[in-house]
C-alpha positions, 0 to 999 in steps of 0.5 A: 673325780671319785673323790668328790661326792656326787651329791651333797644335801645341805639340810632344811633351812626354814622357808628361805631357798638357797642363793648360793653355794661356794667350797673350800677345797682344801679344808673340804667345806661347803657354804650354802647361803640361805637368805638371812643365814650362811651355813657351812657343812662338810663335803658329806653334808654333815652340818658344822655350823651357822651363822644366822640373823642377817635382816637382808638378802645374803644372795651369791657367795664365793670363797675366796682362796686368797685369804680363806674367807667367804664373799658374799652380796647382801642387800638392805632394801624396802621394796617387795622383796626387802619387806618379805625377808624382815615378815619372814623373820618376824621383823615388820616394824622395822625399817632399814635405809636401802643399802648394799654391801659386800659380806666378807665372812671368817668362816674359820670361827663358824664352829657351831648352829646359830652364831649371830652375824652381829657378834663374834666379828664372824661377818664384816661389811663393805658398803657399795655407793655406786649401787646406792647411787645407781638404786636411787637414781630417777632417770629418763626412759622412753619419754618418762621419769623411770627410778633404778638406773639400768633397771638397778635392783640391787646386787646379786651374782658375785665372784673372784676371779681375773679381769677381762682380756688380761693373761690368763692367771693374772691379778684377781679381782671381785666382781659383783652383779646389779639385780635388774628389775624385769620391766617389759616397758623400758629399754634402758635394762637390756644390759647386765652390770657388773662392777669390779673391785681390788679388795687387797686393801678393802681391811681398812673399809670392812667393818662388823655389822650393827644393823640397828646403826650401819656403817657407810665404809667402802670405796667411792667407785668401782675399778671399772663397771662393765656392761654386757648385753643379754637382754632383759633378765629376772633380777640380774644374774642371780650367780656368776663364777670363773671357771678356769677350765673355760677360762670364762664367767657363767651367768646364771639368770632367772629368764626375762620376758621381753618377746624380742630376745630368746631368754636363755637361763645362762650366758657365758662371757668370753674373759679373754676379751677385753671390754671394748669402750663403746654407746650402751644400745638404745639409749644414749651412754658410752661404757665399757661392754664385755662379749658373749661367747659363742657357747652354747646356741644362738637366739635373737639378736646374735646373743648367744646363751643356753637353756641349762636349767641349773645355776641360779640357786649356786654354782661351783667351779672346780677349775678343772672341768667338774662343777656343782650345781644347786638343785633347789627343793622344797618339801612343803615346810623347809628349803634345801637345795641337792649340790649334784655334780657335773662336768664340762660337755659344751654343746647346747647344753654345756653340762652333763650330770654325772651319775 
């Protein structure tokens, strides 16, 4: 892997830190996702363009070699973390209906710095009832009346790739991750949930962002909505990617709290497995649950992940062994992240730098 840079810096985006990084590998472009900006830079670094004012949270990205776009989560939302985007853009008065939506950029025409998201039709939208639904919901817990099913704070780690227990090669999919609130009282949010999505005629749904008047186009359901059982984690999985070469999905997660599980920062779902139609634990519910893989170390409660510390601000398989991984940073004023180059080692770890 000479060819490939051992480090790319992203340049200094403001006081937003990165969510998410994707490569075009064969234009040779990186994507980074800052919060309320997509950045595109090559695989020097050399900055080719932005595309900037987007009111939400742009959180994980993947390119997606089928049709040479970027997918990305965006979310529009008035809790804690909602608010603190719109005062960071100097945006308090305004108020959006809480809605989530998959970004689908035409990273073609990002050409230079500061390309609005609401013009040059450079950023469509697909809105995701199911999350709306789930977001909105008051459930039973424990005894009490709890908001956010599953925990459900909106979207987060996103990636094209195969389906479950399918040839390895077949049909790809996007999968897109439920944040999870990281509340210790409630046992309903120990799961992860991932819903799955045929985009191949998801053109008659995306639409051009006004997000003074946003649209409510997209699919009624998910193909099917997965859970796989981690443990309560921070937020959700903050990244998720296919790698090829393990033929598995890497969860990247910020740890959680509950002392009854291990908290690993990455869990590693066995794609050749199919999900098994089952009751959800600890509460009343039958869905369809993925497996871990035995990767990694075993923690309590046989679930098995690993302390990797990297992953959660971007990841990036190549399909062969090698991956990037974001390193965050911050020097007081602006974020930025380093992409450092890694490869496949398994063990505890399952990454190793390569210097």
């Amino acid at each position: 892997m000479n060819e490939l840079p051992l480090n790319v810096f992203s340049g200094k985006w403001g006081n937003c830190h990165c969510q998410g990084i994707t490569v075009d590998t064969k234009g040779n472009y990186m994507y980074y996702s800052f919060t309320t900006k997509l950045i595109k830079t090559d695989l020097q670094g050399k900055i080719i363009g932005s595309v900037n004012g987007i009111m939400g949270h742009l959180g994980c990205i993947d390119f997606n070699d089928r049709d040479g776009k970027v997918y990305a989560s965006l979310e529009y939302k008035n809790d804690n973390i909602g608010r603190e985007i719109l005062d960071n853009l100097d945006a308090k008065n305004i108020k959006f209906e809480d809605s989530f939506y998959i970004a689908i950029f035409d990273v073609d025409k990002i050409t230079e710095l500061d390309m609005s998201a609401d013009s040059c039709g450079i950023m469509k939208v697909v809105y995701l009832k199911e999350v709306v639904d789930d977001y909105n919901a008051d459930v039973e817990n424990c005894g009490i009346t709890v908001k956010h099913r599953y925990g459900c704070s909106g979207i987060d780690g996103l990636a094209i790739g195969p389906d479950f227990g399918k040839l390895k090669g077949s049909k790809y999919f996007l999968f897109v991750c439920y944040g999870i609130y990281n509340d210790v009282n409630r046992n309903d949010n120990n799961y992860q949930v991932i819903l799955q999505f045929d985009i191949d005629n998801w053109g008659k749904y995306a639409k051009s962002i006004n997000q003074y008047n946003m649209h409510y186009d997209g699919p009624a359901k998910p193909d099917n909505k997965y859970f796989i059982y981690t443990g309560n984690t921070t937020f959700g999985i903050q990244n998720l990617e296919y790698d090829e070469y393990t033929d598995k999905y890497f969860m990247a997660v910020y740890k959680g709290a509950k002392e009854e599980f291990t908290n690993f920062s990455m869990f590693i779902i066995d794609r050749s497995k199919e999900a098994v139609e089952k009751d959800l634990k600890d509460y009343k519910e039958n869905a369809l649950v993925l497996s871990l893989a035995n990767m990694g170390q075993e923690g309590k409660n046989n679930i098995y992940g690993s302390y990797f510390m990297y992953g959660s601000t971007g990841m990036y398989s190549f399909g062969n062994g090698y991956y990037y991984f974001s390193h965050n940073g911050h020097d007081g004023i602006d974020q930025f992240t380093n992409v450092k180059l890694y490869k496949y080692v398994g063990g505890t770890n399952i990454f190793e730098l390569i210097k």
